[in-house]
C-alpha positions, -999 to +999 in steps of 0.1 A: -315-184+477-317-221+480-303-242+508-308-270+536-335-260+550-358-257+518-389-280+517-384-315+503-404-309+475-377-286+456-354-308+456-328-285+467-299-291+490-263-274+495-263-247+518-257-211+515-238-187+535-251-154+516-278-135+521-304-130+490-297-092+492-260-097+485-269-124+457-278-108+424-271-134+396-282-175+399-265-196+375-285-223+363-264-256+355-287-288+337-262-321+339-267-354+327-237-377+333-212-345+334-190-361+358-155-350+342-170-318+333-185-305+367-154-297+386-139-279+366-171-259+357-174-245+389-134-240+391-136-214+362-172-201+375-151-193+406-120-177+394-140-156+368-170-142+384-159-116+410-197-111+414-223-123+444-238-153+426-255-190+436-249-221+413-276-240+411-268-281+393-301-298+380-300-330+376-329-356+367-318-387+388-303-397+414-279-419+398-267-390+377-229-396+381-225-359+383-235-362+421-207-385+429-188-354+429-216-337+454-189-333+484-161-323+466-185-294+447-196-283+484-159-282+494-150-253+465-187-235+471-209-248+502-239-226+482-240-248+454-279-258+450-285-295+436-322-298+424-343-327+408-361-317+376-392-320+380-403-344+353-368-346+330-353-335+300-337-305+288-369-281+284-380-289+319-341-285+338-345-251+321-381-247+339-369-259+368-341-235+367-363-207+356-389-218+390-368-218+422-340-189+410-351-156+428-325-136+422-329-106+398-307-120+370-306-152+359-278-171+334-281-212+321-246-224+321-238-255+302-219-282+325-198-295+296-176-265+294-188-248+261-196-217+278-172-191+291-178-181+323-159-146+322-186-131+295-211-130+324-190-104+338-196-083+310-235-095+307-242-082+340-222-045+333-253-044+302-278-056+325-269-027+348-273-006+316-313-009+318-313-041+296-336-071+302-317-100+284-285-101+273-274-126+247-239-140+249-234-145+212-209-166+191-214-148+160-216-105+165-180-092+168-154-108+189-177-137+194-162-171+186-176-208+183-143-233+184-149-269+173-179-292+171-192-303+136-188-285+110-228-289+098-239-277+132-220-247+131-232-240+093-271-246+103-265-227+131-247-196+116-265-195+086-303-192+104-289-168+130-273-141+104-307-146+081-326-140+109-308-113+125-307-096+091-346-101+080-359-095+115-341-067+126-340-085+166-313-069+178-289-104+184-266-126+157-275-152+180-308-170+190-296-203+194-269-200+219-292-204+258-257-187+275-283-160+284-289-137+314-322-128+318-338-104+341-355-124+365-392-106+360-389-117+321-386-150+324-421-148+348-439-130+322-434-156+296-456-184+292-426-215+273-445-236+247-414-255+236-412-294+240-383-307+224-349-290+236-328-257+235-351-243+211-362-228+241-333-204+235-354-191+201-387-187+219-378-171+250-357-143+226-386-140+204-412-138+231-390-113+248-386-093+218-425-092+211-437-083+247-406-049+245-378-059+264-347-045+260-325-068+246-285-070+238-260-090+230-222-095+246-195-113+223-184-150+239-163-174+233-183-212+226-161-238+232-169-275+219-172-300+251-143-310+270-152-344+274-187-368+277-213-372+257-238-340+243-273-346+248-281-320+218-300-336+193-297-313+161-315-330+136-346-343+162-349-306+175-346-289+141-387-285+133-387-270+169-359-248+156-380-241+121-410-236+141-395-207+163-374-194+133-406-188+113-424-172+140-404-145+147-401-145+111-438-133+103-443-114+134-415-094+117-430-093+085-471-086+099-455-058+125-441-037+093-476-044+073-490-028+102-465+001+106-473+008+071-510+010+073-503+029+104-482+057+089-503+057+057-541+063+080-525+092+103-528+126+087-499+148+086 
């Protein structure tokens, strides 16, 4: 649990009335400029999750005007957490994130209001289940993405089902980073990526490689309220390709091997 009296160096500050036994689930918040979007962020976080959680907001300056609403956020949850990235950008919010959480469960929340806050309920009932990530996912069953362009969402479906279907991993969706992960996961995996939220792809894949349990929850992904998106589709999408193929071939070499396996043993 983060709070006043953490050491300069984390950047933290906020303080928290709960103790870390009570606090299961951290949601991690990366903002840039998400001053319309912040409030009522935490408004919906509030109203939705009936669960023990801390929200932590990284931000990577300090003239971020997302911290102009720093009082007014501590007035609706005195535990909020604000924290500095440590050297900016998307992939290193996420580490950040990922570094000072240390509660067992752990979910990145966009600040711009695409993600739907009530789904974690339902992500943490799977985690109870024995699972180690939990995908909330736009494309299985009852998931829904509303608004944004029209090519994004195209790209996006159209890897996701092909890779779902030629993989086997057991989510429709890689690329969405509204994910709760169990908290001794995320320390077991060494993150290679360096451009953006293709960080979503490797963590999944690496997860999937390594055994962990993994599932997926139906959400709702709504295009942002208001402000500009720092995604960058068409700079990221080698990083996508990269982490696409990967899992791709592990796929493929992993049944080459089950074959060779099943055809040495003696029955």
């Amino acid at each position: 649990m983060l709070d006043q009296t953490d050491p300069p160096s984390s950047g933290a500050e906020g303080s928290a009335h709960r103790s870390d036994v009570e606090v299961e689930i951290t949601l991690l918040v990366p903002v840039y400029n998400e001053e319309k979007n912040i409030i009522p962020l935490v408004q919906e976080i509030k109203k939705e999750i009936g669960l023990p959680h801390q929200i932590v907001i990284i931000y990577d300056r300090d003239d971020d005007t997302t911290l102009n609403h720093r009082e007014a956020l501590l007035a609706i949850d005195p535990a909020i957490a604000f924290v500095r990235n440590t050297s900016g950008g998307v992939i290193n919010a996420f580490r950040t994130g990922f570094d000072v959480a240390k509660t067992r469960y752990i979910v990145p929340i966009m600040a711009d209001l695409s993600d739907t806050p009530a789904t974690i309920l339902e992500m943490h009932r799977k985690m109870r289940e024995g699972y180690d990530l939990v995908v909330g996912s736009r494309y299985c069953e009852g998931g829904r993405k509303v608004g944004g362009p029209y090519i994004k969402y195209l790209l996006s479906i159209t890897a996701n089902r092909t890779l779902h279907r030629l993989t086997g991993i057991p989510t429709h969706d890689m690329t969405n980073a509204f994910i709760m992960y169990r908290k001794e996961v995320l320390d077991n995996i060494h993150i290679r990526s360096s451009g953006g939220f293709e960080v979503t792809m490797e963590l999944i894949a690496k997860a999937y490689i390594l055994g962990y349990k993994i599932t997926e929850v139906p959400t709702v992904n709504r295009d942002r309220a208001a402000g500009k998106s720092s995604f960058q589709l068409f700079k990221w999408i080698r990083n996508y390709l990269y982490w696409y193929f990967y899992i791709l071939i592990y796929s493929v070499v992993s049944r080459i091997n089950a074959h060779y396996v099943r055809d040495t043993r003696k029955t």
